[in-house]
C-alpha positions in Angstrom: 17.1 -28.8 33.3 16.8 -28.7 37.1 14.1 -26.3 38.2 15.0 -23.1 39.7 16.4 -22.9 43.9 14.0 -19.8 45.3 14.0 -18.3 48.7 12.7 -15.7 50.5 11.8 -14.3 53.6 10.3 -11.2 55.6 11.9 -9.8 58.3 8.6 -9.8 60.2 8.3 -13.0 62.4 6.5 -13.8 65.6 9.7 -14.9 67.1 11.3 -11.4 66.3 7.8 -9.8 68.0 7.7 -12.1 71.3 11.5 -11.4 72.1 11.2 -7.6 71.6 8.0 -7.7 74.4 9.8 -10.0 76.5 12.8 -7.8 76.6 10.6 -4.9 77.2 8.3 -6.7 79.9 11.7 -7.5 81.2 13.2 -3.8 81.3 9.6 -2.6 82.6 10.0 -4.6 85.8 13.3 -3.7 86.4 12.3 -0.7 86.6 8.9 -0.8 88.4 9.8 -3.5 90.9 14.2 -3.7 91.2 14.0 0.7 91.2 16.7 0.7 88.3 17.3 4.1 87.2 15.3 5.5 83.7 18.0 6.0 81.7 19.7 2.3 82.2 16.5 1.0 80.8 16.1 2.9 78.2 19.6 2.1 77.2 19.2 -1.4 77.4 15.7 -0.8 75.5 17.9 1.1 72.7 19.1 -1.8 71.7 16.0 -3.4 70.3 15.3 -0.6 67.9 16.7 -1.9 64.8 14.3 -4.9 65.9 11.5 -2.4 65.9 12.3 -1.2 62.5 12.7 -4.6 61.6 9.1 -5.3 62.5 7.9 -2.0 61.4 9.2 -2.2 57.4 9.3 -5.3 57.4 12.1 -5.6 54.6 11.9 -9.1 52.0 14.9 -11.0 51.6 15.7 -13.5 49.3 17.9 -15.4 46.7 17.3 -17.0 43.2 19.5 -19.9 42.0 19.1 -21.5 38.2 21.2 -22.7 36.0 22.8 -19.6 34.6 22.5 -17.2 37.3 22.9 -16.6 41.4 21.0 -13.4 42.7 20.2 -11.8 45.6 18.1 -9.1 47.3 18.1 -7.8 50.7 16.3 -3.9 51.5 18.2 -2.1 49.1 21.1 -4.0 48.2 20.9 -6.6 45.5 23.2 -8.4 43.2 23.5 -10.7 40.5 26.0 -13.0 39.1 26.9 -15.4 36.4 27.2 -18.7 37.0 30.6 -19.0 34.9 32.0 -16.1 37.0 31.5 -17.9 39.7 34.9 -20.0 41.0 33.3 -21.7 44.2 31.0 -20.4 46.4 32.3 -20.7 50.3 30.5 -21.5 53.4 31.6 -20.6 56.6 30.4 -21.5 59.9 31.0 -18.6 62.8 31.2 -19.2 66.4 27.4 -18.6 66.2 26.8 -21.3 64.5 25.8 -19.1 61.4 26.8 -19.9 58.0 28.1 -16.7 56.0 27.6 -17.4 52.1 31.0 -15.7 50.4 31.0 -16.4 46.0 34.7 -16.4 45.6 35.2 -15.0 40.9 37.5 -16.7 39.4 39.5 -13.0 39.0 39.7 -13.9 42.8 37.1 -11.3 43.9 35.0 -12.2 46.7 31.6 -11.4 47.2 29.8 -12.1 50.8 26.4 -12.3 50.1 23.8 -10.9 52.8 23.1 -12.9 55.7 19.3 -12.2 55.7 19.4 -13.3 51.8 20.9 -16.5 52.3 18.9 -19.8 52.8 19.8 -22.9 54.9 23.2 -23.6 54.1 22.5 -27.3 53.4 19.7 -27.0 50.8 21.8 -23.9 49.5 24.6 -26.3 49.0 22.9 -29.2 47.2 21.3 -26.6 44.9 24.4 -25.3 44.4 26.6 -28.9 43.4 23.6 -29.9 41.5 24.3 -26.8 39.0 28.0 -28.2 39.2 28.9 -25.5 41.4 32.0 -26.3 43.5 31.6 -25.5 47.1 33.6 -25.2 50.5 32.9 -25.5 53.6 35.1 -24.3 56.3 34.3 -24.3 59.9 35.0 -21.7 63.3 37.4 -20.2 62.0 38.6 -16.7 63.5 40.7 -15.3 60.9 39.8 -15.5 57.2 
């Protein structure tokens, strides 16, 4: 019986917090010190409000691995599947170096699991073959 895999995070981080001010330190002195006009910066700024709400709700993330199921919560979505269903799970490394988690069901239907929700991809993947869970891993790749 090998003990359960658990993960979870919060979307809350320091990191997350201390790039937000930075870019708005950043956007503040373009605009007291380079004269850049009001509504540039606060388009630039708009792009850090889902970081905001991020930091503000401060949504849990997580997955659950043992040996009869694989589940999943992020926010509001969440999801949980048999083991047996499951034909191979497949990683896939982006161009950003991120790993997107996809459960491919042996009827063929794939499931991409939520980024946010999915742990280190080489912990993941040990879990996963020591449950006898078949894995693949294919790499930059533009087109799937």
């Amino acid at each position: 019986m090998t003990a359960p895999f658990v993960f979870d995070q919060q979307a809350r981080s320091r990191k997350t917090l201390l790039i937000v001010v930075s870019i708005w330190v950043a956007l503040v002195a373009a605009w007291i010190w380079l004269d850049a006009a009001l509504w540039i910066v606060a388009f630039l700024a708009a792009f850090t409000l889902p970081a905001v709400s991020d930091l503000i709700r401060n949504p849990l993330s997580g997955l659950t691995l043992n040996n009869q199921t694989l589940s999943w919560f992020s926010g509001r979505r969440n999801g949980t599947l048999e083991l047996s269903e499951i034909d191979h799970i497949r990683l896939d490394t982006r161009l950003d170096f991120s790993v997107r988690v996809t459960a491919v069901l042996t009827t063929g239907r794939k499931i991409r699991l939520p980024f946010e929700s999915t742990p280190p991809h080489q912990a993941f993947q040990n879990a996963l073959e020591a449950r006898g869970v078949k894995t693949q891993r294919h790499h930059f790749q533009l087109l799937q």
